[in-house]
Every structure is written in structure tokens, then in C-alpha cells.
C-alpha positions, -999 to 999 in steps of 0.1 A, spaced: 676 557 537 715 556 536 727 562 496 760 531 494 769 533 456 758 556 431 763 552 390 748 576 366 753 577 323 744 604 299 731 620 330 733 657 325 770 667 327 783 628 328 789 608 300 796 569 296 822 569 320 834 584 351 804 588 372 802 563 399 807 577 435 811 544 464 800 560 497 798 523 511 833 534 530 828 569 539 813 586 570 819 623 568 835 641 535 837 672 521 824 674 482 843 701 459 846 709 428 838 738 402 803 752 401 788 735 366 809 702 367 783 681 378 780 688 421 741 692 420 735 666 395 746 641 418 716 651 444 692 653 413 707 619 401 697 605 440 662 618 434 656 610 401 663 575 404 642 571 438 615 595 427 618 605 390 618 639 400 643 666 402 653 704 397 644 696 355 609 712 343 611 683 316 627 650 322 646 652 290 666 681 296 683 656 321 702 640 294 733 646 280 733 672 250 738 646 219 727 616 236 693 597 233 694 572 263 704 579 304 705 556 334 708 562 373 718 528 397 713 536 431 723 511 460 709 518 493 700 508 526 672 508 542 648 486 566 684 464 576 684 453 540 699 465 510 684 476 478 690 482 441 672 501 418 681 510 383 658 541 366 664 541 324 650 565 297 653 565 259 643 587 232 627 571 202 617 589 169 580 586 177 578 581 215 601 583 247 612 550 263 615 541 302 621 516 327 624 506 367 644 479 386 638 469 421 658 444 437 665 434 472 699 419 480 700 380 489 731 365 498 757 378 472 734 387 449 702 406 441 666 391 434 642 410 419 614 426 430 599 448 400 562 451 399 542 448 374 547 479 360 566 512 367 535 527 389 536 493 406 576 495 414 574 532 424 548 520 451 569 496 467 599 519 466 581 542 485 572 517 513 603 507 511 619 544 521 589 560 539 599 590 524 588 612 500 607 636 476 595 666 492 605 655 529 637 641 513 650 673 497 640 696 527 652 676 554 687 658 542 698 690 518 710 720 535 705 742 507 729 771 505 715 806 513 682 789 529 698 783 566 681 813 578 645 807 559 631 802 594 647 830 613 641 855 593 602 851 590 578 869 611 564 847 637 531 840 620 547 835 592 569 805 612 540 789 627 530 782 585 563 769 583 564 748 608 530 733 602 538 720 563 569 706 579 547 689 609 529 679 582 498 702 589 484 710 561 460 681 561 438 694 589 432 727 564 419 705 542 399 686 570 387 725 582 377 732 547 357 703 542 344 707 576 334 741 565 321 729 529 298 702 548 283 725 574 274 752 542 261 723 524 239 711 555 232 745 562 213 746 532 198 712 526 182 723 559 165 756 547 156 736 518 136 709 536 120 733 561 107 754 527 92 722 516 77 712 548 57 749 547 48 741 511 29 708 525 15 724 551 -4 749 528 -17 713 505 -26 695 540 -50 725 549 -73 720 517 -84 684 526 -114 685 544 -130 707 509 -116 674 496 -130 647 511 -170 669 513 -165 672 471 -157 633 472 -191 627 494 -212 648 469 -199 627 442 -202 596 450 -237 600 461 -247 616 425 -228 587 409 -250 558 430 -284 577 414 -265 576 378 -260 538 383 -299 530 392 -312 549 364 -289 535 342 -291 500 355 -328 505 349 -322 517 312 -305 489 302 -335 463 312 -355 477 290 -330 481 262 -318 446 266 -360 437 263 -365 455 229 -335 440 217 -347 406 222 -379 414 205 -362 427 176 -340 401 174 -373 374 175 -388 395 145 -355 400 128 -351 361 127 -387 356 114 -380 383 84 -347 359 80 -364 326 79 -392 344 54 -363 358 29 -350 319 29 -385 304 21 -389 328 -5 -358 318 -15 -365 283 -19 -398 290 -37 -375 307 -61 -346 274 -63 -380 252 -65 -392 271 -100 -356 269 -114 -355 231 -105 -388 223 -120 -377 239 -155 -343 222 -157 -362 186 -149 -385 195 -178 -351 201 -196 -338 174 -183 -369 150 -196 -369 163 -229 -328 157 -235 -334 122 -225 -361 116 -250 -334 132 -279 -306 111 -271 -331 75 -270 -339 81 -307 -307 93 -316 -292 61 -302 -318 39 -321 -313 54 -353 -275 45 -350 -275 11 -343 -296 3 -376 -259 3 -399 -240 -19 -376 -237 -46 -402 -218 -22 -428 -196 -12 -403 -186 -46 -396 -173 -48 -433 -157 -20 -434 -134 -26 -405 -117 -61 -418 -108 -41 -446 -89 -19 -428 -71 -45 -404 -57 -63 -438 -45 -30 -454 -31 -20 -417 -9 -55 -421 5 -52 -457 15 -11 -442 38 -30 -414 55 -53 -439 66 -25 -465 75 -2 -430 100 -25 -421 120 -31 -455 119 15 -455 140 6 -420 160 -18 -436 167 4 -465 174 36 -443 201 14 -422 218 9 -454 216 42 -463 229 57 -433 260 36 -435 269 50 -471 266 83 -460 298 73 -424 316 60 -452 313 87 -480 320 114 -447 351 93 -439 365 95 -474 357 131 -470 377 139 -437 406 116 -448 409 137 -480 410 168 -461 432 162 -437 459 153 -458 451 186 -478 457 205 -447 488 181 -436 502 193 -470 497 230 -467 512 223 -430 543 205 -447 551 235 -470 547 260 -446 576 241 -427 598 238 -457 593 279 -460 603 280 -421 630 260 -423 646 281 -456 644 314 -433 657 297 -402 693 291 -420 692 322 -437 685 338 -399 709 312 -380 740 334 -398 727 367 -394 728 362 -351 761 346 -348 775 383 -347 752 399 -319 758 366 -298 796 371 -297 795 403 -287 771 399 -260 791 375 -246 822 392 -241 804 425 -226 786 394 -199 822 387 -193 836 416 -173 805 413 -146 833 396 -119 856 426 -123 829 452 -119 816 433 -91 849 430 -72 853 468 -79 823 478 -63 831 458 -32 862 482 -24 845 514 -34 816 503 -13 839 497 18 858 533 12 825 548 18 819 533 52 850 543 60 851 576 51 814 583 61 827 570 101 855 596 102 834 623 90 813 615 119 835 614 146 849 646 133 815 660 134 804 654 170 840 664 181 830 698 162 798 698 183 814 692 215 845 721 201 816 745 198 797 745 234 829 745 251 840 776 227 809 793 236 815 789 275 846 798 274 834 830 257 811 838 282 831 831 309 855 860 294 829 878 291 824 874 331 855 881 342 860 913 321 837 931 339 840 948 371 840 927 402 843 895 388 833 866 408 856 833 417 839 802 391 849 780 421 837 802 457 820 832 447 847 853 463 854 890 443 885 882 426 917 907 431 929 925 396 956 899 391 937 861 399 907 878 374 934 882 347 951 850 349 916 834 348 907 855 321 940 845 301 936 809 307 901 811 293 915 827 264 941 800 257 921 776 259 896 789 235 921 798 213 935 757 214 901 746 206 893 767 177 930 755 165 917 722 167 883 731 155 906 746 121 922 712 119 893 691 119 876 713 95 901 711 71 906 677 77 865 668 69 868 689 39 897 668 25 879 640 33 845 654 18 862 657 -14 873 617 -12 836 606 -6 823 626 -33 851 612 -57 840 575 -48 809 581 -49 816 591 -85 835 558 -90 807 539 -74 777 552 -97 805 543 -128 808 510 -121 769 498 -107 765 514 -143 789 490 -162 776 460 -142 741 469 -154 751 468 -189 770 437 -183 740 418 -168 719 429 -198 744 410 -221 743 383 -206 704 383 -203 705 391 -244 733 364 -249 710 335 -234 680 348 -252 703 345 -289 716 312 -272 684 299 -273 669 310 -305 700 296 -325 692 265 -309 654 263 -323 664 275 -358 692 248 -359 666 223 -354 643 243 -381 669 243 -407 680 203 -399 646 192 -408 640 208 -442 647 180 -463 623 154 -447 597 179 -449 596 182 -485 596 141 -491 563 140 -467 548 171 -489 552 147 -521 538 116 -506 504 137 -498 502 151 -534 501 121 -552 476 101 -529 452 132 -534 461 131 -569 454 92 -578 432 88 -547 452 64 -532 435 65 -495 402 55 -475 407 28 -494 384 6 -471 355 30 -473 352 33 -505 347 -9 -507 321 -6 -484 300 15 -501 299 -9 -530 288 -38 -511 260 -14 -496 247 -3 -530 242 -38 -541 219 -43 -510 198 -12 -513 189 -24 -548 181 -61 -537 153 -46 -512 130 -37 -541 111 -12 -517 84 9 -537 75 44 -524 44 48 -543 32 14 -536 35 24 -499 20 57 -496 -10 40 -516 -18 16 -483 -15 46 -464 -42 65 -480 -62 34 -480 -60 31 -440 -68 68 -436 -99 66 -454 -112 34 -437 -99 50 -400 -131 68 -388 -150 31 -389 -133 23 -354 -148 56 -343 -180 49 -358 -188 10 -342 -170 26 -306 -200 49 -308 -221 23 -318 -214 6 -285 -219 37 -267 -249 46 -283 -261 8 -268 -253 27 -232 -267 62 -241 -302 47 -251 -305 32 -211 -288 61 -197 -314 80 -216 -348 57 -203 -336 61 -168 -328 99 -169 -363 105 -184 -377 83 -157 -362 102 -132 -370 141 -142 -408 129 -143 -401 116 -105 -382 150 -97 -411 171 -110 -436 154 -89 -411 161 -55 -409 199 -62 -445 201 -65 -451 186 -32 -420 209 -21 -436 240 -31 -469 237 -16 -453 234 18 -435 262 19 -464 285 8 -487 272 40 -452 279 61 -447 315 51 -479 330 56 -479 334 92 -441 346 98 -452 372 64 -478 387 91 -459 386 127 -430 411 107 -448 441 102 -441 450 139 -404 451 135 -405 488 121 -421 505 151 -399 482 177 -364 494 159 -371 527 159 -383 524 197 -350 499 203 -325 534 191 -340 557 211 -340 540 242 -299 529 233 -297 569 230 -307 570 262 -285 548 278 -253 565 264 -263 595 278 -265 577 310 -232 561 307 -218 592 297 -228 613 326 -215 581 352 -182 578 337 -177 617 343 -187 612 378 -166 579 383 -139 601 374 -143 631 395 -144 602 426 -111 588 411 -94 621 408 -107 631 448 -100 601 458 -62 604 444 -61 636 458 -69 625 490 -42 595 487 -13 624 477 -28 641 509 -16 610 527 15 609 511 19 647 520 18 643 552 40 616 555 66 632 534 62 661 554 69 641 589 102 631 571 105 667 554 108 675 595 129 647 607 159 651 581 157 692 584 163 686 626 188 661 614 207 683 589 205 716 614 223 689 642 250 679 612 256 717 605 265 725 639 288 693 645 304 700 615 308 738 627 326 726 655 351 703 636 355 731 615 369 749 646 389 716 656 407 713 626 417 752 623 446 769 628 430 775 670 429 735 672 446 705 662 474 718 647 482 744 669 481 716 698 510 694 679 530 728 671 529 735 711 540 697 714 567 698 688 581 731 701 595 715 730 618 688 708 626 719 683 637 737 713 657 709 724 675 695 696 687 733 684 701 743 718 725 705 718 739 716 687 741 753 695 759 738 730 789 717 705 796 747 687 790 776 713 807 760 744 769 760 755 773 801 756 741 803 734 704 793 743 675 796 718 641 796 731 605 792 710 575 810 725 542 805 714 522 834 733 533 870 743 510 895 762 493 927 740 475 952 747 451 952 781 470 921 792 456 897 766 475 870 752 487 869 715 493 835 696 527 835 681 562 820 669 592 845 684 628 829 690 645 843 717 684 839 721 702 845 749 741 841 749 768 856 779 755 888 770 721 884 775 689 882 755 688 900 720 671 899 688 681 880 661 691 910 644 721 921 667 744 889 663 768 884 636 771 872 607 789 837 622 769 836 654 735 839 630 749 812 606 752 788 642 721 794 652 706 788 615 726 760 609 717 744 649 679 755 641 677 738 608 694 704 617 669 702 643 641 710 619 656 681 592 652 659 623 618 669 631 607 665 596 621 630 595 602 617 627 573 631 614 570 610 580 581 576 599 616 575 588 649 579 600 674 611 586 705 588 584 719 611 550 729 648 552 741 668 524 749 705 537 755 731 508 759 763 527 785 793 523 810 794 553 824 819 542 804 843 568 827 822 600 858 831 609 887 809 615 876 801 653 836 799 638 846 772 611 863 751 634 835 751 656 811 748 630 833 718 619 835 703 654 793 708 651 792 687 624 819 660 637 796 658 665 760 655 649 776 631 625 773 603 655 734 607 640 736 603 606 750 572 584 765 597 562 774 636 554 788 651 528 799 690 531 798 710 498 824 736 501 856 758 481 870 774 510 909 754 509 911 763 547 876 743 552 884 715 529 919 706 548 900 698 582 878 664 564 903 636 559 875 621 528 878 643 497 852 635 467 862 662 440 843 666 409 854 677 382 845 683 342 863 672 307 855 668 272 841 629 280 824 645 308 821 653 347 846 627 367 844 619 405 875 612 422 878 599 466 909 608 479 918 605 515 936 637 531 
């Protein structure tokens, strides 16, 4: 991965402007700059855009103190192609917000690629680099005071090293779940072979088993006989009983019907006798049938002379019915115009108080009118007041965040004083001890410039309270007015209200006169009875036909009475020619009962001879039912005992099938323990493999060899190939026996020492030679290529001839690498790049400058 343009915004020390560093043309440059303005948040800006990680414990303290949004663009290349991607974040009141751009560049432009979501686009930015954050930061940073994190270790302590940077670690895992899996076997094993001993001790109790099943079955075949014989007889005693128990059944229904034959023969004796009553009953009544005869044409000529006087009573009711509509018309007419008159005077009242009212309002409506009229002037007040407040409010808010921003700068500078006023101050910019006179211009700096910004911190102050005191006085204005314009729109709400209400009582007061005429009118028609005039005709004419009718009441209701007493001679000859019916309904019925009587003679005399032999085969049936229960008592004893032996041979005879099962499960009991025991020992052997003895001590012995090789070509640029380093993996101990190990030996023109006895410079070579190869090796190892070097170590340790060797190392190793950039503060150092990217930090924030030397 090769960074080409990087942009960052509200990203720790850089603001909105200012941060965008174009490597696209450089090759090799130093990066400088004082320590806080913003060196290391370009490396964290790199990885927080690729990776969303970084040197931050929370993701929000990467943003800019008084901002709520940030956002990294990286461009970068990668795979022969070049990529974009664009990581945002954004605090919200209840949650934070994020996002993530992929795009690929096509042409002149870039088309994106973003997944699906930010888990999805992180994926294929990962497949795109082959590189993760961990390899990234300890293979292209050189951090500063880690060159020597190799050498200095004891060799064991190196092997560990080596093996997280090979990449090792994994076969650890591999050995401890190697280990895990042979334990686990280990004891699925024990736990099989236990159980196979437990069925071994069930197996040995079968033959007991199948002689107790033998015994049974043989008692249960002598149950079955002798209860196979009991129920023949049973089922013989039953079917006598049954026979006898039928016989009792038929006797109790013969005596039965003897019984329904003696009722029958009294209720035909009834029967006869009845029939004889109603015969002379019936004869007696048809003696009168030629009075009755009489009798009813009487009462069909009164029933005529009834119909005629019925309808003149309708007649007459008609005309009475339509005297009483017209009397309730003259009624209603009169009072309605009784009520229309009270109605007319209650208007003519209304209509006095409505003039009387009409002048007493004429006052309030003027009044209300001209407090309506100064609504526009309020309104066009408000408008300016309301726009001084915006105004004011936005200066006391840029005044306040330049306040903020006064105040963290004041408190660094404080403790920056605070630094150099004690003993040995360091350099802010290199770290050197600074002389008596460099600490006390820095110190007096410091102090002018705090001084200048609480001067301006003073101003500003005073400046907000002044216009503090302006908002406060508008405000004052404001609440005023919106108070007048309230009262103003509730006169002109009242003055369209009294609007209104003099309208109605104008037309109240304009109709007085008209209403007192109509009043008038309707008190002299109720007085002379000037109305329903038609009504009042009509019942004239009616009375005159009511009295032509000459209808008599009493003449009526006397052929009424008449009728009702001649009415029960209908009844009478109806009965008559029933009583025709009832005297040969009678004959026949008495016929019949004698003929019934005779039957249930014959009837009973059969069933007498048919009972008398079933009466004398019963008396058995006591003796048979009591022999019948004690033979079923014996049979359920029987039963009894076979179903207890049925199930002692079911419960064997299951014991013998789990027997079966036993055996089988012990068989595969024994397989899987033999299996298990051969999985514990394989997996104790790739326990072994993948331990520190195995696998991963094989690739460090293969690695060592490209190690070895890669430090000694940079330790030949920048030692004039006086220095060698060799790794050895084995030295010889006590008795001859051969140690595992990790010792660098060096050997230079003098020979070979110890680490220990070079110098300062010649250790920082070797480091610096050892870890390049290292950042190599750690590259090929995760698949990708180290094509970006950022080195941010102290050089101050070299001398002049060591620096300019170390910077003829780096000239030279650059022909591997894309880009390097070289963090540094020495002057002397600085001079010898011809890129220069210099950082550095002001009120809008950190600013990055490329200057060529």
C-alpha cells in the first residue's frame, strides 16, 4: 500500500482547513515540526481511515475539542490501481453517527465500490491491502526509542518475538487445542472402558435369567389349562341361568297381561254402560225440535232490523267525527294567533331596547377601533428588534468560542512555563537540554504570548459585556411591543364583535313600527272572531244532517237484548243434530264393548294354561345362581394368578432383550474406547508438532537465513561492509549438549563482541539495519509488499560521519520502498533531504507545508 494524498478535518489538532499532505510527488522527505502540532496524527489519521483504529482509547477523543463531526480521505495505491476511501463520524444528541467510502479509480474519475454496509466495506478494504493494522504499524513505523526492542532481549525472549512477527502464534493455539483434544479423548476413553466393566458385571447374571424365565413359563402353561377349564363350566351355568332367567321374564309378562286383561274388561263394562247413557240422552232431546224451529225465525228477523239501525249509528258517527276536525281547527287557528300576538309584542319590547342599546355602544366601538389601528407600527417594530437579536446573539457567539480557544492556549502556555522554569529544561522541538540562555528566551516568548492573549481575552470580555447589556435592553423593547400588539389585536377582535351587534339592533329598532300594526290586526279578529271562517260553516251544515238521521238509541239496544235472549236456540238445534249422531255413535259403541268383553275372556284363559309350566321350571334358578358366583370366583382367582405369571415372563423376557442390547453396547463401548485411546495419542503428537520444538521453530530456522541477510546489506551501505551480524539458533552447554536459542553475534574490523561493547552510533546501525530487515520480513509474511516507511527515531546518538551514513542507508534502501518519510529536529539532519513537509500549529489549527530544499 503506497499512501498518494491525504486530507483530514476536525481531526485531532486540524481544523477545517490546512490539513491535506500530496505525497503523489515525493520519494524521500524528511517531516518536522514541533512535538504536539499534529506529526503523529497524520500516522493515526492513515490508520484510522484504513482501519478505524489508532493510538485513541475512544474514537471520540479523535476529534477536535468544540467540534461534533471529523473526516479522513485517503488516496492510495495498491494492486496497480488506485483507491479512495473517505471514513466520517458525527456526534448526535442521542447517538454517534458514521460512514465509509470505497471507490476504485476509472478513467478520471472514481466509481464506487461501498458495500452494503460499513462491516461489508472494511472487508473489502482489507482484501484490497492485505494488511492488517497491527502488521501495518510495526512494519512501516519505525517508532522512536523501539530500534533496539530486538537486541536488547534475551535470546528466548527474541525467538517470541520473532514468532508473533512470523506470524507464529497460530500454531500455539493449534498446540493448545491439540493438547485440549488429547485431555478430552483421554477421558472419553476412561469413561467408555468404566462402562464396558459395568456391562460386563450385568452380562454375567444371564444364565439365572433365562432358568427363572423357564420356571415361569412352564407354571404359567398349567395356569392356562386350569383356567381354560374353569371357564367351560362357567360359561355352562351361565347359559342355564340365562334359559331360567328368560322363563321367570316371559312369566312376569304373562302375569302382566293377566293384569292389563282385568283392567280392559272393566273399562269395556264402562264403556257399555256410557253408551247406553248417551242413546237416551239423545232421544229425549230430539222430542222439542219443533219449538226450536220457531224460535230461530224470530231471531233471524230481529238480527235484520239490528243491521239496518247499525248502519245509520255509522252514518251518524261520520258526521260526528267531522264536527269535532272542524271545532279542533277553530281551536288551533284561535290559538295560534294568540301566540303570534304575544310573539308580536315581545318584538315591539325588543325593538324599544335595541335603539335605546344601539347609542350606548357607539362609544366603545370608536375606541376599539383606533387601539386596532396601531397593529402595523407594532408589527414593523418587532421586525427590527427581532433582527437586533440575531445579530447580537451571533457576535456573542463568535466571541465566545474565541474565548474557549483564548483559554487552552493560555493554559499551555502556562505549563509550558512551568517546564522551562525548572532545572534542565528540555527543547519543545528535539528533546535536547537547553543552555541557561535558549531556556530563557523560550520562557520569555511563552510569557509574551500569554500575556497578548489574555489582552485579547480582556477585550473580548469587555466587548461581550457591552454587548450583553444591548441584548438585554432589546429584549426589553421586544417583550413591550409583542405586548402592545396583543392589546391591539384584542381591539380589533372587540371592534368586529360591536360591528356586528350594531348591525342586528339596527335591524331590531327599523322594524318596530310594523310590528305593532300586525299586533292590532290579531286582537280584533280574536275579539270579533273574524277567522276559521270556513269551519265554522261547516259545522252548520253537519248539524242539520245529524238531526235528519232520526237514529234512536233506546230503540236499538232493545233489538239487541232481543237477539241475546233468542241466541242459545242456534246452540240448542246444532246439538239437536249432534244428538242425531251421538244416538248411532252410542248403538255402535255399546255393540262393540259387548264384543270386547267376549275377546278378553277368551284372552285370559290362554294365558293361565301358558304360565303354569314356565311357574314350575323356575324354582331351579336359586340353587344354579348361587352355584354360577362361586365358580366366576373361581375363575378370577385363576386369572389373577396367570396375569402375575404372564408378567414375571414379560419382565425376564425384557431383561434378557436389555441383556442383548448389553452386549452389543458393550462391543461398541470397546470399539470407540480403542478408537478414542488411538485419537489421544495422535493428538499427543500434533500437540508436539505444533509446539514451540516443531513447526514454528522449523520456519524461525528458515526465516533466520533472510533476517540474516537482509540486516547485513544494509549494515554493508552504512558500514563500508566493516560490520557483519550473525543469528544462531543453537550453542553448546554443559556436557556438550546443544541449547536452543536466539544470540546475535557481530563482528566488525575488530572482531567479534557483544552487543554491549559498541557505541551508541554503531548500536543505532545495527538496530536500525536489524529492524528494516524485520519490517521486510513482516511484510512477506502477511502477502503484501512494504512499499511505505515512516522512521521516527532519535539521531541524535550519530555523529556527523554516523548521520551521513545513516542517511546514505536510507538513500539506498529507499530504491525499496514507494515512499519514506524521516521524522527528525536535528537542522544538520534536515538540510541533507531536498523534500521538506513541516507541520506546524495556529489558532485554526495544525498546517502542512512541502517545500523543496
Amino acid at each position: 500500500m503506497v499512501p498518494l494524498r491525504l486530507s483530514v478535518r476536525n481531526f485531532l489538532s486540524y481544523g477545517l482547513e490546512g490539513g491535506e499532505l500530496d505525497l503523489r510527488p515525493i520519494h524521500l522527505a524528511c517531516l518536522s515540526g514541533a512535538n504536539g502540532n499534529g506529526k503523529s496524527a497524520l500516522v493515526d489519521a492513515i490508520t484510522w481511515v484504513l482501519w478505524g483504529r489508532s493510538r485513541a482509547a475512544r474514537e471520540d477523543d479523535l476529534l477536535r475539542h468544540g467540534t461534533s463531526e471529523m473526516e479522513v480521505e485517503l488516496e492510495f495505491a495498491a494492486n496497480h490501481a488506485v483507491y479512495r476511501v473517505i471514513r466520517k463520524r458525527a456526534l448526535r444528541k442521542s447517538a454517534s453517527g458514521a460512514s465509509l467510502e470505497l471507490a476504485v479509480r476509472d478513467g478520471d474519475t472514481y466509481r464506487a465500490i461501498t458495500g452494503n454496509s460499513m462491516a461489508d466495506t472494511e472487508r473489502a478494504i482489507d482484501e484490497i491491502l492485505r494488511l492488517s493494522y497491527e502488521t501495518f504499524i510495526n512494519s512501516s513505523i519505525l517508532l522512536q526509542g523501539k530500534a533496539d526492542l530486538f537486541t536488547t532481549k534475551r535470546p528466548a525472549e527474541r525467538k517470541e518475538i520473532l514468532a508473533e512477527i512470523l506470524g507464529l502464534g497460530q500454531y500455539e493455539v493449534l498446540a493448545q487445542s491439540a493438547r485440549q483434544r488429547e485431555r478430552d479423548y483421554r477421558s472419553e476413553s476412561e469413561r467408555r472402558r468404566t462402562r464396558v466393566a459395568e456391562l460386563d458385571a450385568f452380562l454375567a447374571g444371564v444364565p439365572l435369567l433365562q432358568a427363572q424365565l423357564a420356571l415361569t413359563d412352564e407354571q404359567l402353561r398349567v395356569r392356562e389349562a386350569e383356567r381354560a377349564q374353569a371357564e367351560t363350566l362357567a360359561s355352562e351355568l351361565e347359559r342355564r341361568v340365562q334359559e331360567m332367567l328368560s322363563s321367570q321374564a316371559r312369566v312376569q309378562r304373562l302375569d302382566e297381561r293377566l293384569s292389563a286383561t282385568a283392567r280392559e274388561e272393566v273399562e269395556a263394562r264402562a264403556q257399555a254402560n256410557e253408551a247406553s247413557e248417551r242413546a237416551g240422552a239423545a232421544e229425549r232431546l230430539l222430542a222439542d225440535e219443533a219449538a226450536l224451529r220457531t224460535r230461530l225465525a224470530q231471531l233471524q228477523e230481529a238480527r235484520a232490523d239490528n243491521d239496518r239501525m247499525g248502519t245509520t249509528l255509522l252514518k251518524l258517527r261520520e258526521l260526528e267525527a267531522s264536527t269535532v276536525v272542524a271545532t279542533r281547527h277553530i281551536a288551533a287557528e284561535d290559538g295560534r294567533l294568540r301566540a303570534e300576538l304575544r310573539a308580536a309584542e315581545d318584538n315591539v319590547r325588543k325593538a324599544t331596547m335595541a335603539e335605546a342599546a344601539l347609542l350606548a355602544i357607539e362609544a366603545d366601538l370608536h375606541r376599539a377601533r383606533e387601539k386596532h389601528a396601531t397593529l402595523d407600527a407594532l408589527l414593523t417594530a418587532r421586525g427590527g428588534i427581532t433582527a437586533d437579536l440575531a445579530r447580537l446573539e451571533g457576535e456573542l457567539g463568535k466571541l465566545a468560542a474565541s474565548a474557549e480557544t483564548l483559554s487552552v492556549r493560555r493554559k499551555e502556555l502556562r505549563t509550558r512555563v512551568q517546564q522551562l522554569d525548572a532545572a534542565g529544561a528540555l527543547c519543545p522541538t528535539c528533546g535536547s537540554v537547553l543552555d541557561e540562555a535558549r531556556r530563557a528566551e523560550a520562557r520569555a516568548l511563552a510569557c509574551r504570548e500569554g500575556i497578548a492573549c489574555k489582552e485579547q481575552m480582556d477585550r473580548e470580555n469587555a466587548q461581550a459585556v457591552a454587548l450583553a447589556a444591548q441584548k438585554q435592553r432589546a429584549q426589553a423593547a421586544l417583550t413591550t411591543t409583542e405586548a402592545g400588539m396583543n392589546d391591539a389585536q384584542l381591539g380589533g377582535r372587540r371592534a368586529a364583535e360591536l360591528e356586528e351587534r350594531a348591525r342586528l339592533l339596527q335591524v331590531q329598532a327599523g322594524e318596530v313600527e310594523a310590528l305593532r300594526l300586525r299586533a292590532g290586526q290579531i286582537e280584533a279578529a280574536l275579539k270579533d272572531g273574524a277567522f276559521a271562517l270556513e269551519a265554522r260553516q261547516r259545522i252548520a251544515v253537519l248539524n242539520k244532517e245529524i238531526a235528519s238521521l232520526g237514529y234512536s238509541s233506546e230503540a236499538h239496544d232493545a233489538v239487541q237484548a232481543h237477539i241475546r235472549a233468542l241466541l242459545p236456540v242456534e246452540s240448542e238445534l246444532a246439538a239437536l243434530e249432534h244428538a242425531r249422531e251421538a244416538l248411532q255413535r252410542a248403538s255402535e259403541a255399546r255393540s262393540a264393548a259387548h264384543a270386547r268383553l267376549a275377546a278378553l275372556a277368551e284372552e285370559k284363559a290362554r294365558i293361565v294354561e301358558e304360565r303354569a309350566p314356565l311357574q314350575a321350571a323356575i324354582l331351579e334358578l336359586p340353587g344354579l345362581q348361587q352355584s354360577l358366583l362361586q365358580h366366576r370366583q373361581t375363575l378370577r382367582a385363576l386369572r389373577e394368578a396367570e396375569a402375575v405369571l404372564q408378567k414375571q415372563v414379560g419382565g425376564l423376557t425384557s431383561q434378557l432383550e436389555n441383556a442383548r442390547l448389553w452386549a452389543l453396547e458393550q462391543a461398541k463401548e470397546a470399539e470407540l474406547a480403542a478408537d478414542a485411546e488411538g485419537q489421544q495419542w495422535a493428538h499427543h503428537e500434533l500437540a508436539a508438532i505444533f509446539g514451540k520444538g516443531g513447526i514454528p521453530a522449523m520456519l524461525i530456522e528458515n526465516a533466520l537465513p533472510e533476517l540474516e541477510q537482509d540486516t547485513n546489506e544494509l549494515l554493508a551501505r552504512m558500514t563500508d561492509n566493516s560490520t557483519q551480524v550473525q543469528f544462531a539458533t543453537q550453542r553448546v552447554g554443559t556436557g556438550g549438549k546443544a541449547i536452543e536459542t536466539l544470540e546475535i553475534k557481530i563482528a566488525d574490523t575488530l572482531g567479534t563482541r557483544s552487543y554491549e561493547m559498541f557505541s551508541g552510533g554503531e548500536a543505532f546501525r545495527i538496530n536500525f539495519a536489524i529492524r528494516i530487515a524485520m519490517s521486510k520480513l513482516l511484510t512477506r509474511n502477511a502477502g503484501a509488499d512494504l512499499s511505505f516507511l515512516l522512521i521516527d527515531e532519535g539521531f541524535g546518538t550519530q555523529d556527523d560521519q554516523g548521520r551521513d551514513r545513516l542517511v546514505e542507508a536510507i538513500t539506498a534502501v529507499a530504491e525499496d520502498f514507494e515512499k519514506i518519510l524521516v521524522v527528525t529536529h536535528i537542522d544538520e539532519l534536515k538540510d541533507q533531504f531536498d523534500v521538506h513537509v513541516e507541520v506546524s500549529k495556529g489558532p485554526a489549527g495544525s498546517q502542512i507545508s512541502v517545500s523543496a530544499a
